[in-house]
N, C-alpha and C positions, 0 to 999 in steps of 0.2 A: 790811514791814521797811524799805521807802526810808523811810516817816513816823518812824518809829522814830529811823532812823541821823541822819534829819534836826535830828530833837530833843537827842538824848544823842550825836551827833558820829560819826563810822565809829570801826568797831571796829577794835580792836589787832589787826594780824595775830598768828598765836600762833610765829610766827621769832626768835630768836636773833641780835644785830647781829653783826658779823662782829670786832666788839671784844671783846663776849663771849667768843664761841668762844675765841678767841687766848686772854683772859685766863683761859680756866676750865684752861690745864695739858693734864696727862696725855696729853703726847705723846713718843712712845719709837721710835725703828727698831728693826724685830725682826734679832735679830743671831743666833739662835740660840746664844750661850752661857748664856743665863741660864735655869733653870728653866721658868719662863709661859712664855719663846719657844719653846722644845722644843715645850711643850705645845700652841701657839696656830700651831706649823706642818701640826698635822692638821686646824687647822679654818677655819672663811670669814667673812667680812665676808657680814652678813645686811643689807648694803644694796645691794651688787653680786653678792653669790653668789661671789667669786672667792675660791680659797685666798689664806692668806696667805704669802709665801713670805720667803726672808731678802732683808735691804735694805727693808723695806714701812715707809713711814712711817703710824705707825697711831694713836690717841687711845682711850685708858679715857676713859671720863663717869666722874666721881667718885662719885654720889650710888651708882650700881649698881652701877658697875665694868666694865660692859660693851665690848669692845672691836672698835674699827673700822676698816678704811683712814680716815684721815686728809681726804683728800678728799673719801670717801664723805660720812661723818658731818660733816664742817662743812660740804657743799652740803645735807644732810639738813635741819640746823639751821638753817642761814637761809633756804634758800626752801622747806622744807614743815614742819616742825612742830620747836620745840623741843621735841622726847621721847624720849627712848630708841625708835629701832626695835622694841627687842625687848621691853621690860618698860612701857614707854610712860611712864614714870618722868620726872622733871624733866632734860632731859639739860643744860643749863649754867645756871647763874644769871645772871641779867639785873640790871645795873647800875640800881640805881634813879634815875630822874630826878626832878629834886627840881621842885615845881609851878611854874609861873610864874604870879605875879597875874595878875590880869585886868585 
């Protein structure tokens, strides 16, 4: 694998920059007046295990929908994998960088 990574350059970590996260949205305090809040105060962030309670600053992924503490999911995302916890699904879109010559 070192002769490898030597040749074709080290691999991309599979993380999320932290400009991503910001830009991909879907972030809401759960206030409990709105319908999902009701609903999303019986259940947990499947990143910390902790209910969700009111006041929670928390992020949907768009692609699934799936919802998280906020902090949970963007340390998720940029230092272990960009995916959905739970469905393993694309969790934010990454900014393409456009090549530089050589």
């Amino acid at each position: 694998m070192v002769m490898l990574s030597s040749f074709i350059g080290p691999a991309k970590p599979p993380v999320a920059s932290e400009q991503d996260v910001e830009r991909a949205g879907g972030v809401a305090v759960v206030s409990g007046d709105e319908p999902d809040d009701r609903k999303r105060l019986g259940e947990r962030c499947l990143v910390c295990l902790s209910d969700f309670e009111l006041g929670d600053e928390c992020r949907t992924l768009q692609d699934c929908g799936h919802f998280f503490h906020k902090p949970c999911i963007d340390e998720w995302l940029t230092t272990g994998r960009n995916s959905c916890p739970l469905c393993r699904g694309v969790g934010v879109e990454e900014k393409k960088k456009d090549a530089v010559p050589a």
